[in-house]
N, C-alpha and C positions, 0 to 999 in steps of 0.2 A: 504494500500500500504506500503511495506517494506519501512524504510528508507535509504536512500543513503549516508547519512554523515558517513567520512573518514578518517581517521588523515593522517598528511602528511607523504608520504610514510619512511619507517625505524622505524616509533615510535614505532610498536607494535612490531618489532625485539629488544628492549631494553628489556635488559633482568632486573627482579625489585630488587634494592641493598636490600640485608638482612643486616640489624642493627646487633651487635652480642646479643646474647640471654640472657633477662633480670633474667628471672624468671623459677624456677624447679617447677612442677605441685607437688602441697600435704606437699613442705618444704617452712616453714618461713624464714629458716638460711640462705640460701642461698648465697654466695659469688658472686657478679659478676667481673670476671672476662676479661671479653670479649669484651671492649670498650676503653681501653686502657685513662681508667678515673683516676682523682689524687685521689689516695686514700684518701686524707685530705680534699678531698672537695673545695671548695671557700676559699678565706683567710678572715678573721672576717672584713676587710675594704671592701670587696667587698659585702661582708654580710650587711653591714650596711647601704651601698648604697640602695640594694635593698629591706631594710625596709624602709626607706626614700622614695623610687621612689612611693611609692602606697600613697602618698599626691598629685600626679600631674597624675595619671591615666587620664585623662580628656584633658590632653594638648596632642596638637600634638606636635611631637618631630622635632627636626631643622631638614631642608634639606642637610644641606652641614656637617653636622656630624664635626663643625669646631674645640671643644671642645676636642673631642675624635683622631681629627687627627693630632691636637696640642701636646697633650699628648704622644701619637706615637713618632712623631717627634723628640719629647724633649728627649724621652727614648732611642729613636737606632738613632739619629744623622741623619734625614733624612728629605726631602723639605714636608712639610704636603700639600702642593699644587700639588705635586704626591700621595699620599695617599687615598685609596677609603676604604670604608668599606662597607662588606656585611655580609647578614646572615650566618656566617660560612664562611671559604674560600671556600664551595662548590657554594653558588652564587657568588662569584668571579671568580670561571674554568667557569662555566657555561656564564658570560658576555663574558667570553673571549673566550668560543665553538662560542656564538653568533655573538662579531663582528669582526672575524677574519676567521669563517670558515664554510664551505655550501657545497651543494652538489659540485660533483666534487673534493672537495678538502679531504687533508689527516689530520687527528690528529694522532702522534707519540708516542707512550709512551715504560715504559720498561715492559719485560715480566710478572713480578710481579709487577704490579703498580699499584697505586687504582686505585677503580673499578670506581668511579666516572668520569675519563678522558675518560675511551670510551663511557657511558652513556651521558655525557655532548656533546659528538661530533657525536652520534646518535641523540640527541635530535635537534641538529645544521643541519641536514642531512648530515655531514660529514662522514668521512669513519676513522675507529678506526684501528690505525694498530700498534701491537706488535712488537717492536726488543727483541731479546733473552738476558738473562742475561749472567754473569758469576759469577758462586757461589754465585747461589740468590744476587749479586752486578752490580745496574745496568752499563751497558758496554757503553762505550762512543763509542769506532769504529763502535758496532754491531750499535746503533742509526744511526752515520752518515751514515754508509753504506745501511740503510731502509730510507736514506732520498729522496726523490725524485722533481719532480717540482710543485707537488702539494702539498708539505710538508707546510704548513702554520702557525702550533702549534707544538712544542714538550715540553711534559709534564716528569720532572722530578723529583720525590719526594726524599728529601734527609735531613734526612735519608729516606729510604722509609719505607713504610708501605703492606705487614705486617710483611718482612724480618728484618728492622733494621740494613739494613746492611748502608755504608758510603761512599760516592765518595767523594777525596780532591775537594778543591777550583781549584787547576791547571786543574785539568780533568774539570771542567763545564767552565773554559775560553776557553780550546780548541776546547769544544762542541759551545760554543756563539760565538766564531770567525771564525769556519770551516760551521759555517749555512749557508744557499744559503739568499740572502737580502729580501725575500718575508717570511721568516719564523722566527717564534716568539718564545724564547724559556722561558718556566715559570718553574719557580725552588717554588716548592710546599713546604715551612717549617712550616707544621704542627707541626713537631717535633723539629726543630732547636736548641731552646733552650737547647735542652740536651747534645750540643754537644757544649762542653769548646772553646771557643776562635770563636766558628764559626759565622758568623753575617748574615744566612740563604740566602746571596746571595745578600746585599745590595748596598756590594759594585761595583759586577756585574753591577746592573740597573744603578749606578751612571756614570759608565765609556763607555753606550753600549747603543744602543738603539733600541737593540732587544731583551734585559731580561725584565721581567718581574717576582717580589716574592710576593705570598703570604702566609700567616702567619695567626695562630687562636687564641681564647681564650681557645679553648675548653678543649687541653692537660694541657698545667704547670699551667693555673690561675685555671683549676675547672672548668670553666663554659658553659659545655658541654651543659648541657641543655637550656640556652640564647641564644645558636647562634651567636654568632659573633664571626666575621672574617677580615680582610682587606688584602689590594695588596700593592703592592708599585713597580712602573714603569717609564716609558719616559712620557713626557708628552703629546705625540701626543696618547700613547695606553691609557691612563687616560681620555683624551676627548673620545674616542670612548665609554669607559665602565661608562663613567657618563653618557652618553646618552642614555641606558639600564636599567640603575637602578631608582630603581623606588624613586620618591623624600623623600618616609617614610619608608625607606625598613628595616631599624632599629627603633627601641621607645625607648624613652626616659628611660624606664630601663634599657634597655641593653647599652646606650651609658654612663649613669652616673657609671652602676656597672662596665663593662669595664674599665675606665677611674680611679676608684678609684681600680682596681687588677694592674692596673702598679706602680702605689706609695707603693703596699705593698711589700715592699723588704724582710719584715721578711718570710712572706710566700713564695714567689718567692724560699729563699735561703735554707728555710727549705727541701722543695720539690724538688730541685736538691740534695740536699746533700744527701738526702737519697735513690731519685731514685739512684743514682750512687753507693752507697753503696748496696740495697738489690740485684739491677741488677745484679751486681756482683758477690752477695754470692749464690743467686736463678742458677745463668747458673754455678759456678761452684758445687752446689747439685746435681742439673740435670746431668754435667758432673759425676759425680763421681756415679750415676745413669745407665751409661752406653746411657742418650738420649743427643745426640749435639747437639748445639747452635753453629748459628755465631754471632761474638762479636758484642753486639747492641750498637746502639747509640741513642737509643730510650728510652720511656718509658715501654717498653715489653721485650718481649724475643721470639723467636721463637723455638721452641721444636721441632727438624725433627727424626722421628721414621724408622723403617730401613722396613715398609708396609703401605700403607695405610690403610691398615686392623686395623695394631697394633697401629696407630695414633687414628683410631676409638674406639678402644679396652680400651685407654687410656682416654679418651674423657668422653665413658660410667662413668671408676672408679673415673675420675674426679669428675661427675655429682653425682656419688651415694656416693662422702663424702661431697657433696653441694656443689661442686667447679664449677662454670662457665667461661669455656674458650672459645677460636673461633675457629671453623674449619678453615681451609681457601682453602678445596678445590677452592671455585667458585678462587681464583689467582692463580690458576694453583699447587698448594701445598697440594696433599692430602695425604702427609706422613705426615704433620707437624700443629701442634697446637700452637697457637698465643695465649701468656701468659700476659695478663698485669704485671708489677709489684708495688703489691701492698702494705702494711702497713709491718710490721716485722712479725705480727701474720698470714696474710695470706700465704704472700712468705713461711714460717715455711709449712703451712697446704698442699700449693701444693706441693714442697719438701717433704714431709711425703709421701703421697698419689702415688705421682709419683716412688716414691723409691719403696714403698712396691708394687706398681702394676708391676714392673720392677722385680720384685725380685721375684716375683707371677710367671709372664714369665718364668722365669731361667730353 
């Protein structure tokens, strides 16, 4: 007899996130590109953490992560009795698809916005719905005006990903204050760090009590491959999302290396200094390449081609001088290629490549 097991209706309408692409079949050399990773890796204290951590493999790790929310705290000025941590800020959207949003209701995001906000509110049985940008920059009117009564989460990445583009602080107070009282709005600072003076939304949560920011290791410390992540909120949305996570959802590697990447200042300061410096000299090569960039505030750049074809076309010569970048059709952008910025020798390599393939064009 056939079986009858089902998944709950939506699941198999999620459509499955593609990682960007590690490895070229047949080259060793390979650059990757396409994960928007610190070129420099870990900083040597978080390094040393987690040669340390493989003496206590065998313990379980604390439940209240009290350590590491301390640490937090002390670093961006903030109650660590609001502070949760998750694997990634992706298990942190996802507690918050869970206790916030179900069928019937709506999750809002912007036109190009990661991909993980409608997945996480498919996974919720929620309904995932796009407002439009303007100029690849997410639009604050277009949001409110797609808000409706079943709005419950609006998800705002800033910077976002994979545009890099920047909304002020004034534009997300008028979005937290013009919400309807039943809806939750999370400002996603994956990125924030890279952005001089900005405090990815903290003080928002402090004054409001319907923001909600989370924030990763994964971009400025390195520690993409750990997992970890945290939020920082009200405290009534923090009781709900404790009660979702699971008492060990982190181990005790990832809580001590985390915790010893916010004490390394020399690494922190090396890593912005010179994102901010290649960012800059990479989108002005590109420009003078004849391929636009909008001004990022990220650790990327976005490359937009004047076809999708010739985005593809680009892609390929990337690939055949061992340069790995990201498509980003699946975000609605399939003129444009999503460029990490990497060490001086790569940023150099893709600049070459890009040039001469542009030039190849002519």
């Amino acid at each position: 007899m056939p079986h009858q097991i089902r998944p709950q209706p939506g699941i198999m309408d999620i459509a499955l996130y593609q990682g960007g692409t590690a490895k070229i079949a047949g080259r060793e050399d390979a650059l990757k590109l396409s994960s928007n990773e610190n070129p420099f890796g870990a900083g040597e204290l978080a390094r040393e953490a987690y040669r340390r951590a493989g003496h206590d493999l065998h313990r379980y790790p604390s439940t209240d992560h009290a350590g590491l929310r301390a640490a937090l705290a002390a670093s961006y000025g903030l109650d660590a009795a609001r502070i949760i941590c998750g694997v990634g800020s992706d298990e942190v959207i996802t507690f918050l698809c869970q206790g916030f949003a179900g069928p019937g209701d709506e999750v809002l995001y912007s036109q190009h916005g990661f991909l993980m906000y409608p997945i996480s509110a498919m996974a919720a049985g929620a309904t995932p719905v796009k407002a439009p940008e303007r100029d690849r920059t997410t639009d604050i009117d277009a949001l409110l005006d797609a808000v409706t009564d079943r709005t419950k989460l609006v998800f705002v990445a800033n910077p976002n990903n994979p545009t890099g583009t920047f909304v002020p602080l004034s534009e997300l107070e008028r979005l937290a204050d013009s919400l309807p009282p039943q809806t939750l709005l999370v400002l996603d600072g994956a990125y924030a760090e890279y952005v001089d003076g900005y405090d990815g939304g903290a003080a928002l949560v402090d004054t409001r009590e319907n923001v909600v920011m989370t924030r990763t290791f994964s971009k400025l410390h390195g520690l993409g491959g750990l997992r970890i992540g945290w939020g920082y909120g009200p405290a009534h949305v923090m009781d709900v999302l404790n009660r979702l996570r699971g008492p060990f959802n982190l181990s005790n590697t990832q809580l001590d290396v985390a915790e010893a990447a916010l004490g390394d200042a020399a690494h922190i300061t090396r890593s912005l200094s010179e994102n901010a410096r290649l960012r800059g000299w990479l989108a002005e090569k590109l420009s003078a390449a004849g391929v636009a960039t909008d001004q990022s505030f990220a650790n990327f750049v976005l490359a937009r081609f004047d076809t999708p074809a010739q985005a593809t076309a680009c892609n390929a010569a990337l690939l055949a001088d061992g340069l790995i970048v990201r498509q980003v059709s699946s975000y609605g952008l399939p003129e444009a290629l999503r460029i990490t910025v990497g060490d001086e020798s790569a940023c150099r390599r893709v600049a070459h490549s890009i040039t001469r393939f542009m030039e190849g064009k002519g």
